[in-house]
C-alpha positions as CSV (number, residue, x, y, z in Angstrom):
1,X,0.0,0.0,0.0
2,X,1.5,3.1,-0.9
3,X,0.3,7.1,-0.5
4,X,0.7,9.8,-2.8
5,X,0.9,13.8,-2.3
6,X,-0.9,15.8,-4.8
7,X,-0.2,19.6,-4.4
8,X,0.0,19.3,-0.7
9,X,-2.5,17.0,0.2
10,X,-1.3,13.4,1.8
11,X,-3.2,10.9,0.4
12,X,-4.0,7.4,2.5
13,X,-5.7,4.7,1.2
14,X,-8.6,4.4,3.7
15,X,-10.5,0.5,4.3
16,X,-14.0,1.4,5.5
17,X,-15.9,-1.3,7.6
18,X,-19.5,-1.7,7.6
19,X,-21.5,-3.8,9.9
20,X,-24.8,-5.2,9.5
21,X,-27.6,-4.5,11.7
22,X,-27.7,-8.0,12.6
23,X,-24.5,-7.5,14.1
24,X,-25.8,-5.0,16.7
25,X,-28.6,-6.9,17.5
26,X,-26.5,-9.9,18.6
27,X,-26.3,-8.9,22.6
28,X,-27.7,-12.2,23.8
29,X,-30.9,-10.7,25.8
30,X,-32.3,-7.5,27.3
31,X,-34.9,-7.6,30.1
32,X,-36.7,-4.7,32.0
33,X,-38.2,-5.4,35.7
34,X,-40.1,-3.2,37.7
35,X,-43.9,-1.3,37.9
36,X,-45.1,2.1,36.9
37,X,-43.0,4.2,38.9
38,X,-39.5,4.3,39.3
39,X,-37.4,1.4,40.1
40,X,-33.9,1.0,40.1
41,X,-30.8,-1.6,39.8
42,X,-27.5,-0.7,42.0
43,X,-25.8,-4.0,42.3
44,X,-25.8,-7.0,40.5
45,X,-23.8,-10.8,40.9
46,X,-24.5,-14.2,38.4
47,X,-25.4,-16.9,41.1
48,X,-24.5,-20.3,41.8
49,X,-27.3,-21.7,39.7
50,X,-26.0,-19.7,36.4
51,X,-28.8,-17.2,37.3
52,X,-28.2,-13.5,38.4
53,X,-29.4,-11.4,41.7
54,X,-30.0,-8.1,41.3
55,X,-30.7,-5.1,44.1
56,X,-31.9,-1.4,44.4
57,X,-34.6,0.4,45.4
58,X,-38.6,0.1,43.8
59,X,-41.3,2.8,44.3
60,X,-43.6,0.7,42.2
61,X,-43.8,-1.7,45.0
62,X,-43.4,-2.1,49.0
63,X,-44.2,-0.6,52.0
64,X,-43.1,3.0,51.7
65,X,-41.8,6.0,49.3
66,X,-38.6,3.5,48.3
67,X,-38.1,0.2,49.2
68,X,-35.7,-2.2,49.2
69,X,-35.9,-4.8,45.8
70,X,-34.1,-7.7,45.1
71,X,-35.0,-9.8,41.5
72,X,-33.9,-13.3,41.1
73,X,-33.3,-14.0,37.2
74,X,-32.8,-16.9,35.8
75,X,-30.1,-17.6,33.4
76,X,-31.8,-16.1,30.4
77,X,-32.8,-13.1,32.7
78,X,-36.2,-14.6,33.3
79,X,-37.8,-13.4,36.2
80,X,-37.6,-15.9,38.9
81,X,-39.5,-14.1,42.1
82,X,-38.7,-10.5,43.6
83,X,-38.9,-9.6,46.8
84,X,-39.2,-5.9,49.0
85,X,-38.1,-4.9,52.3
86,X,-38.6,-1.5,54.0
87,X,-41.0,0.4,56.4
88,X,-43.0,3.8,55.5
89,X,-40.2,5.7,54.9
90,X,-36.9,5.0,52.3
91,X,-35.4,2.0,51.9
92,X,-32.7,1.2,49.5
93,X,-29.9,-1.7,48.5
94,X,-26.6,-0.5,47.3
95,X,-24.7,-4.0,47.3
96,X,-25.4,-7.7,46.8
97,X,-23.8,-11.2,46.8
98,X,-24.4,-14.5,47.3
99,X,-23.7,-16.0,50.8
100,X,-22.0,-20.0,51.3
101,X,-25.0,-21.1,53.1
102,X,-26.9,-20.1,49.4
103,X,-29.0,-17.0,50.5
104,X,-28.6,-13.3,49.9
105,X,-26.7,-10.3,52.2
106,X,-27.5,-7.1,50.9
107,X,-26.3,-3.8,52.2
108,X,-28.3,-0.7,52.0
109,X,-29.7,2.7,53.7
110,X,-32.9,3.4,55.5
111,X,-34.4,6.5,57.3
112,X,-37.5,4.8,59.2
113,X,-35.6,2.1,60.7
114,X,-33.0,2.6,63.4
115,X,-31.1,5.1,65.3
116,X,-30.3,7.9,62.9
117,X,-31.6,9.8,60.1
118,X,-30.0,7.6,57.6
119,X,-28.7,4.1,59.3
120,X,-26.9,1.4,57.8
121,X,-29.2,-1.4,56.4
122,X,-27.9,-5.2,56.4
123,X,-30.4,-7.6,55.5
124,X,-29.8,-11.5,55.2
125,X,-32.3,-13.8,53.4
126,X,-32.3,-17.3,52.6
127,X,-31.9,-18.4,49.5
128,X,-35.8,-17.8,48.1
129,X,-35.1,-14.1,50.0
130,X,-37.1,-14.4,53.0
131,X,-35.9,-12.4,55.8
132,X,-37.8,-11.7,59.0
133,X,-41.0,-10.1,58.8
134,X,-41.2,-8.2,61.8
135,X,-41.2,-4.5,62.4
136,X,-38.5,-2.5,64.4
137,X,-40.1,0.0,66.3
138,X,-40.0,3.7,64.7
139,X,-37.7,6.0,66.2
140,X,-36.4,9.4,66.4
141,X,-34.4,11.0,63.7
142,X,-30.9,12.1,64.5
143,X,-28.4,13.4,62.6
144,X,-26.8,10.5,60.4
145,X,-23.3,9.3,59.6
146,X,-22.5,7.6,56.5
147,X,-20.2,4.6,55.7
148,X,-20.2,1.9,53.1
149,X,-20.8,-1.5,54.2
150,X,-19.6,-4.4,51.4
151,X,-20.4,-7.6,51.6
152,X,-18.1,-10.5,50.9
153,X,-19.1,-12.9,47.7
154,X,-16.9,-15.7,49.6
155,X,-18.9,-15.8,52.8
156,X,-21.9,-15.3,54.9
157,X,-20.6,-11.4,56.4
158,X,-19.8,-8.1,55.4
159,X,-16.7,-6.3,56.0
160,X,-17.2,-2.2,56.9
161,X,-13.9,-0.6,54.5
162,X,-11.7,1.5,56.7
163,X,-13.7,0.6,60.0
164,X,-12.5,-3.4,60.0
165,X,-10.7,-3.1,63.9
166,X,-13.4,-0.8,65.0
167,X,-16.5,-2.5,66.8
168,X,-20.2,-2.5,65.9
169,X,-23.4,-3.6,67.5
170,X,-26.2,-6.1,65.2
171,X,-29.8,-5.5,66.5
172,X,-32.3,-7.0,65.0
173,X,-35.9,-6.0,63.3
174,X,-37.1,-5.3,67.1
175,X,-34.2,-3.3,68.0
176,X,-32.9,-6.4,70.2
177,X,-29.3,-6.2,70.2
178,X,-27.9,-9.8,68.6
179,X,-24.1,-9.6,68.5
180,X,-21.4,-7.3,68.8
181,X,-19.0,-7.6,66.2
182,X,-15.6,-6.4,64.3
183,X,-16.1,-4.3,60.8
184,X,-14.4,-7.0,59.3
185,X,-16.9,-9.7,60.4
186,X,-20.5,-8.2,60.0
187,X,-23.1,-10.5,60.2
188,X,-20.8,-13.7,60.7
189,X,-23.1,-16.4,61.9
190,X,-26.5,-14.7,61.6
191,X,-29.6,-16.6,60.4
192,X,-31.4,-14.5,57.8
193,X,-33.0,-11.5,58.9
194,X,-33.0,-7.8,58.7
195,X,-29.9,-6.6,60.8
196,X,-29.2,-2.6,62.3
197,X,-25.4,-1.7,62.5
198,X,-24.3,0.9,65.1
199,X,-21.2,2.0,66.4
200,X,-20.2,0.2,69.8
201,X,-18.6,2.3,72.6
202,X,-16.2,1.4,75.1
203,X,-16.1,2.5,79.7
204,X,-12.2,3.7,80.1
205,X,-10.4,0.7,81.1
206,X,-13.0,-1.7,80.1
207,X,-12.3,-3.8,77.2
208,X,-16.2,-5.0,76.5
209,X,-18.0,-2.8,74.0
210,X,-21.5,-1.5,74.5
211,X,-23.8,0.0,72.3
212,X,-23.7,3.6,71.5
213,X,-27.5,3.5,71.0
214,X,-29.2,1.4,73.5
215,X,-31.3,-1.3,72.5
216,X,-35.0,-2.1,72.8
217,X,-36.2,-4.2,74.9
């Protein structure tokens, strides 16, 4: 291949590709989920079964302004079941993954459940998503603190990034405190549930942490 220059101009031989539409159209599968109102995806993780789980928020859907939704696809993206999980007020999943024991942890916000204005939301299902059922009792809003909670795809609990030495206390749907924890090890151990995290305190010279909210009892 060689190039010429006419009065200035470089000229290079050019090789134009063209596609055919069918070539766009070969992306395997597209699939929409959700109701009339806005619902949205934040997290998503192919399961043991070749299937997907996917989590975020619905307003079509739940208990309250924003909710909470997890979808179960099959392999071909086929709806499997959803599920929702919030009170009256916002609920919303930011992370998912698949736990050993075959169930779900997802990691989210919410304003009508515990201690602050915006608390940290674990929630642990089985593997069809059930979680408990039970309400925690409304509270107060205070003002909020915000850290990112990941769960692990290799196990059953969540780690808390840059907080993994400091100590946490688990309560559950009833504000019952269940386990006092490391932010390396959240949720290690729990059966599936709805979980509250909250910082844990410490007396001076005492090595046992208590809650810096107290639980319900």
């Amino acid at each position: 291949m060689t190039s010429r220059i006419y009065a200035g101009c470089l000229l290079v031989p050019v090789l134009v590709f063209c596609l055919a539409p069918a070539a766009f159209a070969q992306t395997g599968w597209r699939r929409t989920y959700g109701g009339p109102s806005d619902d949205v995806g934040y997290s998503v993780e192919q399961t043991s079964d070749a299937g997907y789980i996917v989590a975020g928020y619905a307003k079509s859907f739940g208990a309250g302004h924003e909710d909470v939704y997890l979808i179960k696809p099959d392999a071909s993206g086929n709806e499997l079941w959803t599920r929702t999980y919030g009170g009256p007020g916002d609920d919303m999943a930011y992370s998912v993954r698949q736990a050993t024991d075959g169930g779900y942890i997802i990691a989210g916000c919410t304003n009508f459940f515990g201690a602050g204005s915006y608390d940290v939301c674990l929630i642990k299902t089985d593997a069809n998503g059930n979680a408990i059922t039970e309400q925690p009792p409304t509270r107060e809003h205070a003002a909020a603190t915000y850290i990112l909670i990941q769960p692990n795809p290799f196990t059953s609990f969540a780690r808390v990034p840059g907080h993994e030495t400091d100590v946490f206390i688990l309560s559950d749907a009833a504000g019952r405190q269940v386990a006092v924890c490391r932010g390396d090890r959240v949720g290690e151990g729990l059966r599936p549930g709805i979980y509250f995290l909250s910082p844990a305190v410490s007396r001076p010279g005492s090595t046992v942490a208590e809650p810096a909210v107290k639980a319900a009892d």
